[in-house]
Each structure stands twice: as C-alpha cells, then as structure tokens.
N, CA, C and O atoms as a GROMACS GRO file, in nm:
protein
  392
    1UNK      N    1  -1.275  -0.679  -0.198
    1UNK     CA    2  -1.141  -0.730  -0.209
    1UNK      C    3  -1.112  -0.817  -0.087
    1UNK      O    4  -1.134  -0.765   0.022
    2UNK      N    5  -1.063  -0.947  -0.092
    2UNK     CA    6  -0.996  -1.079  -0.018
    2UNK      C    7  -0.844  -0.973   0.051
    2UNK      O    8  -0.733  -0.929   0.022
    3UNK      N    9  -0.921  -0.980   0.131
    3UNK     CA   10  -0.766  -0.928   0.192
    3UNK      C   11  -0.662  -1.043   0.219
    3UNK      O   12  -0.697  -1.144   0.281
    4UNK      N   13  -0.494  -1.024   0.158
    4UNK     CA   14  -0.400  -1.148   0.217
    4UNK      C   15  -0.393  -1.077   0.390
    4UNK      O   16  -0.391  -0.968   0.447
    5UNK      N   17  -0.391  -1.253   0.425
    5UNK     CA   18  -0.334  -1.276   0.532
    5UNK      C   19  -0.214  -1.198   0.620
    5UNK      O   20  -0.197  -1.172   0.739
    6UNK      N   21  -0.157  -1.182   0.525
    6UNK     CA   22  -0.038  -1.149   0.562
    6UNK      C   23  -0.024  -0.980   0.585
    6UNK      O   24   0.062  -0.919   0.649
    7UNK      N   25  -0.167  -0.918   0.491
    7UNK     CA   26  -0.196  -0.807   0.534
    7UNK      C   27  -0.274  -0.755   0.600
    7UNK      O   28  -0.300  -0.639   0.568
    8UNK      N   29  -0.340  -0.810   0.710
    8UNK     CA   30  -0.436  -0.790   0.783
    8UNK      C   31  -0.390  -0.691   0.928
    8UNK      O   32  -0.462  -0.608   0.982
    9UNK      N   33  -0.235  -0.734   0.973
    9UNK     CA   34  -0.220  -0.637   1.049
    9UNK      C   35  -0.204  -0.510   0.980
    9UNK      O   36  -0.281  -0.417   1.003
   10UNK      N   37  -0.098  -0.499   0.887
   10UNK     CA   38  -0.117  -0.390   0.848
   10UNK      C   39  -0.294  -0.291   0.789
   10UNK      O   40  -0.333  -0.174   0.787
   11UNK      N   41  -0.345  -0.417   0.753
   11UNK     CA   42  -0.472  -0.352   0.692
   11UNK      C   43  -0.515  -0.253   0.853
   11UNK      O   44  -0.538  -0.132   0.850
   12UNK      N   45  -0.516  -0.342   0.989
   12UNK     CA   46  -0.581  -0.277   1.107
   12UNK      C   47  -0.495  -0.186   1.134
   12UNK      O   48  -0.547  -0.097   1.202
   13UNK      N   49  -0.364  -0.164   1.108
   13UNK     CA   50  -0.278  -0.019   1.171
   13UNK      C   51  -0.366   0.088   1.048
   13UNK      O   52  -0.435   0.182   1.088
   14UNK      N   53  -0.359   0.074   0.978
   14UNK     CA   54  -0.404   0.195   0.857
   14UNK      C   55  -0.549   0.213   0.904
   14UNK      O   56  -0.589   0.328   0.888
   15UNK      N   57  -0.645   0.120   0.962
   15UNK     CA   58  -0.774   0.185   1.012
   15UNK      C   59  -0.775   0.220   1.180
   15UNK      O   60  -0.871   0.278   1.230
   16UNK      N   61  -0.719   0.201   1.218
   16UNK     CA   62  -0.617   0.304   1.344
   16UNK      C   63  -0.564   0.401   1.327
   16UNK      O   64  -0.595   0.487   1.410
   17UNK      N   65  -0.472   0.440   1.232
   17UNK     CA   66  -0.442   0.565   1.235
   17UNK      C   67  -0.563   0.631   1.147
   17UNK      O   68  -0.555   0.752   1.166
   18UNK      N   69  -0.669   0.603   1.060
   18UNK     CA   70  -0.755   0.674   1.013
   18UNK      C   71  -0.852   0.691   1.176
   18UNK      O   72  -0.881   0.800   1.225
   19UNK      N   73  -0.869   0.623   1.206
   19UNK     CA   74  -0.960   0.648   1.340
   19UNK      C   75  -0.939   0.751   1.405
   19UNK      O   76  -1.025   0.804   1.476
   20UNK      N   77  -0.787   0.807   1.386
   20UNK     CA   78  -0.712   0.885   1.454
   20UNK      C   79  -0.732   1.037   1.442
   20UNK      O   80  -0.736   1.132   1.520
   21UNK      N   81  -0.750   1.008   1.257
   21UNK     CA   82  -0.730   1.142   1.204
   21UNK      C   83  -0.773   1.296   1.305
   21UNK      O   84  -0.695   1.389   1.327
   22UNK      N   85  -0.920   1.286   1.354
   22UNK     CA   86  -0.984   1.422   1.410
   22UNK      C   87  -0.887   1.478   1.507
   22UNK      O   88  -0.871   1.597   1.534
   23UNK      N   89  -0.816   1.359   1.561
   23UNK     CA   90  -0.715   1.409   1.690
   23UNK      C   91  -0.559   1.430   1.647
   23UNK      O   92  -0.458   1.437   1.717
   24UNK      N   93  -0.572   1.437   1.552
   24UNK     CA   94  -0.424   1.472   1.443
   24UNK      C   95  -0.390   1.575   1.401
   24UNK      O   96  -0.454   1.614   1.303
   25UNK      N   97  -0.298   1.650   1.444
   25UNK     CA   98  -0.275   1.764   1.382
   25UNK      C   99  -0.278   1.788   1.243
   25UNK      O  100  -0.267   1.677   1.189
   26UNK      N  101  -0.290   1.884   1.151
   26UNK     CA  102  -0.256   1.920   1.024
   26UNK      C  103  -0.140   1.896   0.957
   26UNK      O  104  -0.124   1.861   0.840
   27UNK      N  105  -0.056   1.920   1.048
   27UNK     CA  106   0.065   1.938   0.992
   27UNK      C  107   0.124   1.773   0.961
   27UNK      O  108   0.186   1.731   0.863
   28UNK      N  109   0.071   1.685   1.109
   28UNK     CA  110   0.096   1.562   1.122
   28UNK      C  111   0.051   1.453   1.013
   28UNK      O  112   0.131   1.365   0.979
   29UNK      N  113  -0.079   1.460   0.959
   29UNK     CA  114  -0.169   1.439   0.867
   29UNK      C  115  -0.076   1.465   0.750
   29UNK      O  116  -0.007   1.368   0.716
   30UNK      N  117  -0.060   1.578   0.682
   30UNK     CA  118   0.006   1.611   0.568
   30UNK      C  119   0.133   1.521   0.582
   30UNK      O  120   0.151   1.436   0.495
   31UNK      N  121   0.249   1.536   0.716
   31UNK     CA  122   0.344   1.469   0.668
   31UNK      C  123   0.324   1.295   0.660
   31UNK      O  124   0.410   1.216   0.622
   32UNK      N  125   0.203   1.264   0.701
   32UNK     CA  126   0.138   1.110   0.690
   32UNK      C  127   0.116   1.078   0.549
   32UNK      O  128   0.116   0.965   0.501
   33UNK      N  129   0.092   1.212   0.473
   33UNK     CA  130   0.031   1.183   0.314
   33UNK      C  131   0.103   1.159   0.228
   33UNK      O  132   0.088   1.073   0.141
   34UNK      N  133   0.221   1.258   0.248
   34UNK     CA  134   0.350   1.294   0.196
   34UNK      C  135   0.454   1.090   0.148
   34UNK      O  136   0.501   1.030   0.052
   35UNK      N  137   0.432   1.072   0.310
   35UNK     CA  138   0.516   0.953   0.322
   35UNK      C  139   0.418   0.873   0.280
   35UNK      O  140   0.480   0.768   0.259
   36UNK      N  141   0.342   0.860   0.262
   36UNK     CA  142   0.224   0.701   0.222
   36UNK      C  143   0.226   0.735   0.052
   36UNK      O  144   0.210   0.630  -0.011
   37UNK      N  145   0.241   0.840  -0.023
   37UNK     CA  146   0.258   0.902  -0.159
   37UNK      C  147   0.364   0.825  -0.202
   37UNK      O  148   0.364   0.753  -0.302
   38UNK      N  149   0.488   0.847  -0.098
   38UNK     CA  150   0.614   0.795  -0.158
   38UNK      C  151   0.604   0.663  -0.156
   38UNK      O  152   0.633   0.607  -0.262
   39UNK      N  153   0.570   0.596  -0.066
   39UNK     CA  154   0.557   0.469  -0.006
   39UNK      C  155   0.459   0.370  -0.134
   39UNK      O  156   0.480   0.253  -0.167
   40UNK      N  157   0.378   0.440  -0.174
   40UNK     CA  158   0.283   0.370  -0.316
   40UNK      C  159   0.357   0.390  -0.414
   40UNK      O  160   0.361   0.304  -0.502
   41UNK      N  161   0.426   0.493  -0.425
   41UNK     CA  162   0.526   0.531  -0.550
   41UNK      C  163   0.643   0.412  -0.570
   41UNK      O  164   0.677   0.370  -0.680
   42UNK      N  165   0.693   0.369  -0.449
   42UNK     CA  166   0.824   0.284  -0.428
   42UNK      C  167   0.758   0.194  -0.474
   42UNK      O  168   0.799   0.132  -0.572
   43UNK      N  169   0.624   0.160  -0.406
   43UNK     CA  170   0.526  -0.041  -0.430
   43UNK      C  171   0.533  -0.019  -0.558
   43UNK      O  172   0.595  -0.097  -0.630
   44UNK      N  173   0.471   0.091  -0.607
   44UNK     CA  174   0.400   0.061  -0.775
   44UNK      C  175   0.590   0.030  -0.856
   44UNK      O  176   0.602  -0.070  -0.926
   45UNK      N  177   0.683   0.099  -0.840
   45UNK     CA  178   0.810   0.025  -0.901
   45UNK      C  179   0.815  -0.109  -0.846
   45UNK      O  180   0.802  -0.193  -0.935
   46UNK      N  181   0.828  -0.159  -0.730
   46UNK     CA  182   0.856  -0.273  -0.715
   46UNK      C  183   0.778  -0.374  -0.756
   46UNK      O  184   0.819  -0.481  -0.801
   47UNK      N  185   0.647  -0.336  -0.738
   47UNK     CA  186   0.556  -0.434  -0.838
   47UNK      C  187   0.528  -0.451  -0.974
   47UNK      O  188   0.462  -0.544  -1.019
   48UNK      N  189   0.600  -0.326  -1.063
   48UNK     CA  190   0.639  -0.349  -1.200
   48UNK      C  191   0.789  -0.430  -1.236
   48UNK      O  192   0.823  -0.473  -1.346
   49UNK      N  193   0.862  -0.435  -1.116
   49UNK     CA  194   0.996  -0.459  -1.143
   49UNK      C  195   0.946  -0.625  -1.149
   49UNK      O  196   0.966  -0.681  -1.257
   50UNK      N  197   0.877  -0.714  -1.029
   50UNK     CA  198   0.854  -0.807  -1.001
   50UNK      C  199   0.740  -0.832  -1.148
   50UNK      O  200   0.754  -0.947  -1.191
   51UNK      N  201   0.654  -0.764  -1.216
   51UNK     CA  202   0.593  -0.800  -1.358
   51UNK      C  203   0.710  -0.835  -1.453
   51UNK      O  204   0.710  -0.927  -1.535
   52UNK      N  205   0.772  -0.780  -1.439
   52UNK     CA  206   0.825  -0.791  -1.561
   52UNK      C  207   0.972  -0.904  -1.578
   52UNK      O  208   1.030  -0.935  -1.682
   53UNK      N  209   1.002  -0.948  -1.429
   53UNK     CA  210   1.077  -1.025  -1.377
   53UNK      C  211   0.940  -1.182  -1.378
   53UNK      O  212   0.964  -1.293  -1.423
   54UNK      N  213   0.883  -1.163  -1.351
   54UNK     CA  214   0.801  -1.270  -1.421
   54UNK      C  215   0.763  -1.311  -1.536
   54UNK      O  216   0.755  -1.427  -1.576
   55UNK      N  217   0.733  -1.184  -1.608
   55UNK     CA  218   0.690  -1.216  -1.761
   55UNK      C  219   0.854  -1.249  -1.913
   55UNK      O  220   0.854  -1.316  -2.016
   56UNK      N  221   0.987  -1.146  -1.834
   56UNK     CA  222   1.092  -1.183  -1.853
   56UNK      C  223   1.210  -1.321  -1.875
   56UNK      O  224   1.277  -1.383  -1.958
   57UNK      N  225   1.164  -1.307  -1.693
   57UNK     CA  226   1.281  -1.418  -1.629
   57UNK      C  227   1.227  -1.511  -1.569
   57UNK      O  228   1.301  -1.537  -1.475
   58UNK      N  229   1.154  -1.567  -1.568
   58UNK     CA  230   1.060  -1.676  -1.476
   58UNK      C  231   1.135  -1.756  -1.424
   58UNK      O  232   1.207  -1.828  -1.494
   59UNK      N  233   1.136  -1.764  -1.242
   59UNK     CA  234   1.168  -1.910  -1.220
   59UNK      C  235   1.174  -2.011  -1.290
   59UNK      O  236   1.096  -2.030  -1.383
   60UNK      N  237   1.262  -2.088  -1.258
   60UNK     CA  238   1.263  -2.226  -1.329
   60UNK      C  239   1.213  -2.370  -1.268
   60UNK      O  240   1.226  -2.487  -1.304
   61UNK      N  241   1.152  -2.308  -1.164
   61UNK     CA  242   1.037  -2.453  -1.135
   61UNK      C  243   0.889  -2.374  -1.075
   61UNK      O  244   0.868  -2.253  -1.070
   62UNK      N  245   0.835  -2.441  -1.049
   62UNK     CA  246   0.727  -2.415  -1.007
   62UNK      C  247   0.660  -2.344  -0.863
   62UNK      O  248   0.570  -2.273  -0.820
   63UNK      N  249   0.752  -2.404  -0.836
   63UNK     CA  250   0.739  -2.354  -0.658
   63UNK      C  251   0.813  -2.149  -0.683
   63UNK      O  252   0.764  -2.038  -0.662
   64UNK      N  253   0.933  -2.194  -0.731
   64UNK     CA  254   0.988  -2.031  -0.704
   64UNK      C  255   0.847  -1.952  -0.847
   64UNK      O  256   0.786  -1.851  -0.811
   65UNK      N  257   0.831  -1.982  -0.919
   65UNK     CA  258   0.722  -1.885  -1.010
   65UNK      C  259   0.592  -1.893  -0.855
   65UNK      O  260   0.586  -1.790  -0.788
   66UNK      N  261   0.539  -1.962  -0.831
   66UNK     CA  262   0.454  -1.948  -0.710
   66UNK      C  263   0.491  -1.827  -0.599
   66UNK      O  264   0.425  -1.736  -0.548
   67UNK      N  265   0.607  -1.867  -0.589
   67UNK     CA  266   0.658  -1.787  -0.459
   67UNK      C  267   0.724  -1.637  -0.514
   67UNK      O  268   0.772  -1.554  -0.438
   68UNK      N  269   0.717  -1.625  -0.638
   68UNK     CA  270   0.758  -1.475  -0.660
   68UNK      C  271   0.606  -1.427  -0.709
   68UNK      O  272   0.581  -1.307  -0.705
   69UNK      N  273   0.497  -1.529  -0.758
   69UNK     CA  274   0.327  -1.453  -0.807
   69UNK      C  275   0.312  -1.442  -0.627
   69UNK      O  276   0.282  -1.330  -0.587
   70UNK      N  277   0.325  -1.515  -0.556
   70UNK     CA  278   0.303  -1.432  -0.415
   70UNK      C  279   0.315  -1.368  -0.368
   70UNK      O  280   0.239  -1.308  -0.292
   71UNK      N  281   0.493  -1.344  -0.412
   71UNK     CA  282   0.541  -1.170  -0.338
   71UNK      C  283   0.472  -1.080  -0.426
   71UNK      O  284   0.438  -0.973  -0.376
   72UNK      N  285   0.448  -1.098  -0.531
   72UNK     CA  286   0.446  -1.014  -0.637
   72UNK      C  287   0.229  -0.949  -0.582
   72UNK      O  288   0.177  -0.840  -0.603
   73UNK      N  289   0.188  -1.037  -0.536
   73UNK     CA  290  -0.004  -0.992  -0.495
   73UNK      C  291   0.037  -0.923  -0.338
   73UNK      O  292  -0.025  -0.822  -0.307
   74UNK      N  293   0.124  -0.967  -0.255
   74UNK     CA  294   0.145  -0.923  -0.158
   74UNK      C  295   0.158  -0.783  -0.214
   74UNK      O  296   0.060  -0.708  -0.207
   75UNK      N  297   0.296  -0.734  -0.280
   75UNK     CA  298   0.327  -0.604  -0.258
   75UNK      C  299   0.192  -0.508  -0.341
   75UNK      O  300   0.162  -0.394  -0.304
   76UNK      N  301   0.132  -0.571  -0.442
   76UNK     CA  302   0.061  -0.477  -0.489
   76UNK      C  303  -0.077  -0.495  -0.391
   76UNK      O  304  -0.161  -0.409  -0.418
   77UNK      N  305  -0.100  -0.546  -0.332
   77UNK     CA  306  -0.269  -0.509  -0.263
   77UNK      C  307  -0.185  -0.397  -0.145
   77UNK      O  308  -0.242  -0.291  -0.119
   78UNK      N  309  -0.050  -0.429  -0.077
   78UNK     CA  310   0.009  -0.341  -0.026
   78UNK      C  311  -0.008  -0.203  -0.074
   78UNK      O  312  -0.057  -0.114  -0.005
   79UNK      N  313   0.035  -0.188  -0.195
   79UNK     CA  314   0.008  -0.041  -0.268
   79UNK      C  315  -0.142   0.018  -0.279
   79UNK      O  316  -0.190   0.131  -0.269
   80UNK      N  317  -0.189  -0.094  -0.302
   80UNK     CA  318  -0.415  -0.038  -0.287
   80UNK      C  319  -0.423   0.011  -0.168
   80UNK      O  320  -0.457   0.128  -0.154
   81UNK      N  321  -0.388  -0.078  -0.048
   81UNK     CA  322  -0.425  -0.072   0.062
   81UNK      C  323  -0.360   0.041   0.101
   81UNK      O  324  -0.432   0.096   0.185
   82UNK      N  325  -0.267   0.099   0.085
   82UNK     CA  326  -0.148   0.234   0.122
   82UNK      C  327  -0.214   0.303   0.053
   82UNK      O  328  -0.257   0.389   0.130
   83UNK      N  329  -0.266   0.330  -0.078
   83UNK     CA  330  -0.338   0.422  -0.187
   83UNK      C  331  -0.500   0.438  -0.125
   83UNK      O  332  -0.540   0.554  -0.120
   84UNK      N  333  -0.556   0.374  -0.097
   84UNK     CA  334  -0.678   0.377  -0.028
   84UNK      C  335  -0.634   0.478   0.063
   84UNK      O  336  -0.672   0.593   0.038
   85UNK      N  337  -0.549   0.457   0.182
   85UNK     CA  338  -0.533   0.518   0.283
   85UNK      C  339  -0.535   0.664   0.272
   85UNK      O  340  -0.608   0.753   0.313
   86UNK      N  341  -0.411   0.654   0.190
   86UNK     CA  342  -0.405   0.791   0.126
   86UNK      C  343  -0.492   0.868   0.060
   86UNK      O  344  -0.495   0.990   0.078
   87UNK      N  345  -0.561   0.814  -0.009
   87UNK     CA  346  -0.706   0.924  -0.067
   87UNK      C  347  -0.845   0.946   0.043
   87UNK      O  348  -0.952   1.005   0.023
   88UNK      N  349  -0.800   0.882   0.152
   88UNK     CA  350  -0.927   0.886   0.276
   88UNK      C  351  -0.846   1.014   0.345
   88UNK      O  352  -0.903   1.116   0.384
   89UNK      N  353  -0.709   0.993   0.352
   89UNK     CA  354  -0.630   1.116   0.424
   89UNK      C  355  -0.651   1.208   0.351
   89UNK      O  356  -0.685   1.306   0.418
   90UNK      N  357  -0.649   1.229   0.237
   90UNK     CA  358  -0.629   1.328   0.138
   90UNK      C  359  -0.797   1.422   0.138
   90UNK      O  360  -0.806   1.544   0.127
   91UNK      N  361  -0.891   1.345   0.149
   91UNK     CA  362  -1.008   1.361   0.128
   91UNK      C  363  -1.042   1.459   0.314
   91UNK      O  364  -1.070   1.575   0.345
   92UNK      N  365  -1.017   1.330   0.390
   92UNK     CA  366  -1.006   1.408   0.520
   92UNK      C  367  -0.964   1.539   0.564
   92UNK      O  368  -1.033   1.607   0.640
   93UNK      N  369  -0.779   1.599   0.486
   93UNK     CA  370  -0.752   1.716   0.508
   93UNK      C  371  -0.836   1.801   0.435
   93UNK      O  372  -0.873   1.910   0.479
   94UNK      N  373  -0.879   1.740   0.286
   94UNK     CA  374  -0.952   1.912   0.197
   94UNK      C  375  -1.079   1.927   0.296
   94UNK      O  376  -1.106   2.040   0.336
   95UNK      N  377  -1.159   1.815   0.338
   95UNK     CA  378  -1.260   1.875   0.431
   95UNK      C  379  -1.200   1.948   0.558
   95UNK      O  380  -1.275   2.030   0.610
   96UNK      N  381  -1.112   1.934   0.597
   96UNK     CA  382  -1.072   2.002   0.746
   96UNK      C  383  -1.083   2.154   0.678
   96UNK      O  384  -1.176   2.230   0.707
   97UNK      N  385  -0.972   2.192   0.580
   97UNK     CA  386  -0.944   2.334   0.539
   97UNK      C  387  -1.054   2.378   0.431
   97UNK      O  388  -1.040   2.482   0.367
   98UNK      N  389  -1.170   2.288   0.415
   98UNK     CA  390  -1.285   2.390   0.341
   98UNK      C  391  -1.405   2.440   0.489
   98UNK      O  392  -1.500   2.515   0.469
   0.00000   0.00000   0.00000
C-alpha cells in the first residue's frame, strides 16, 4: 500500500508507539486499543457518510468531486492504518497474557 502523504506522520507516530509496546503497561495498552477501536469505528462512518455523499450528491464541478475523492482516500487509509495498529496491539496483548 502507497502511503498518502499526508499520512506519513501519522503512519511514523503509530510505529512509535508500537515500538513502545514492551515498555507499556497493560493496562496502558488496553486503554490504547479501546480508543483506536472507537477511532476506526468513527473513520469507517465517516467514510461511508463521504461514499454515499459522493455517489448521492456529487459536487458540481470537478475540482470539489476531486477534493471530496481526496478527503474521502485520506480518511479511509486513516482507518487501515488505525485498524492495522490495532490488530498488532491486539495481537501484542494476547501474547503478553498467554
């Protein structure tokens, strides 16, 4: 996957705090999972709201349909990239407690 631009810092905070994990508490970890759960939950609405606001209501020139298919790849590789995170965390705690 082409990572956007625009997500590259965030892509490096999420492999920073995975770097982190061994020196992370349990408790800290879980409430990291908790909030990145909700956080993909919110993207995946907003990126159906923005489908269907495209396939619906389309801009009426070209530039704004451009500039909402942009927001619209932004927020969802946002949600992969948050969902990734989360199943490396997720995967990380069941190995800590087996």
């Amino acid at each position: 996957m082409r990572i956007l631009t625009e997500l590259e810092a965030y892509r490096d905070r999420l492999m920073d705090r995975a770097a982190a994990f061994p020196q992370t508490s349990e408790s800290e970890l879980a409430r990291d999972l908790a909030q990145c759960e909700a956080q993909v939950a919110l993207l995946e609405k907003g990126v159906e709201a923005l489908r269907i606001r495209l396939a619906e209501n389309p801009p009426q020139d070209a530039d704004g349909t451009e500039a909402l298919q942009h927001r619209l790849a932004i927020q969802d590789q946002m949600r992969e990239l948050t969902a990734a995170y989360a199943e490396v965390l997720r995967r990380h705690l069941a190995q800590r407690t087996s």
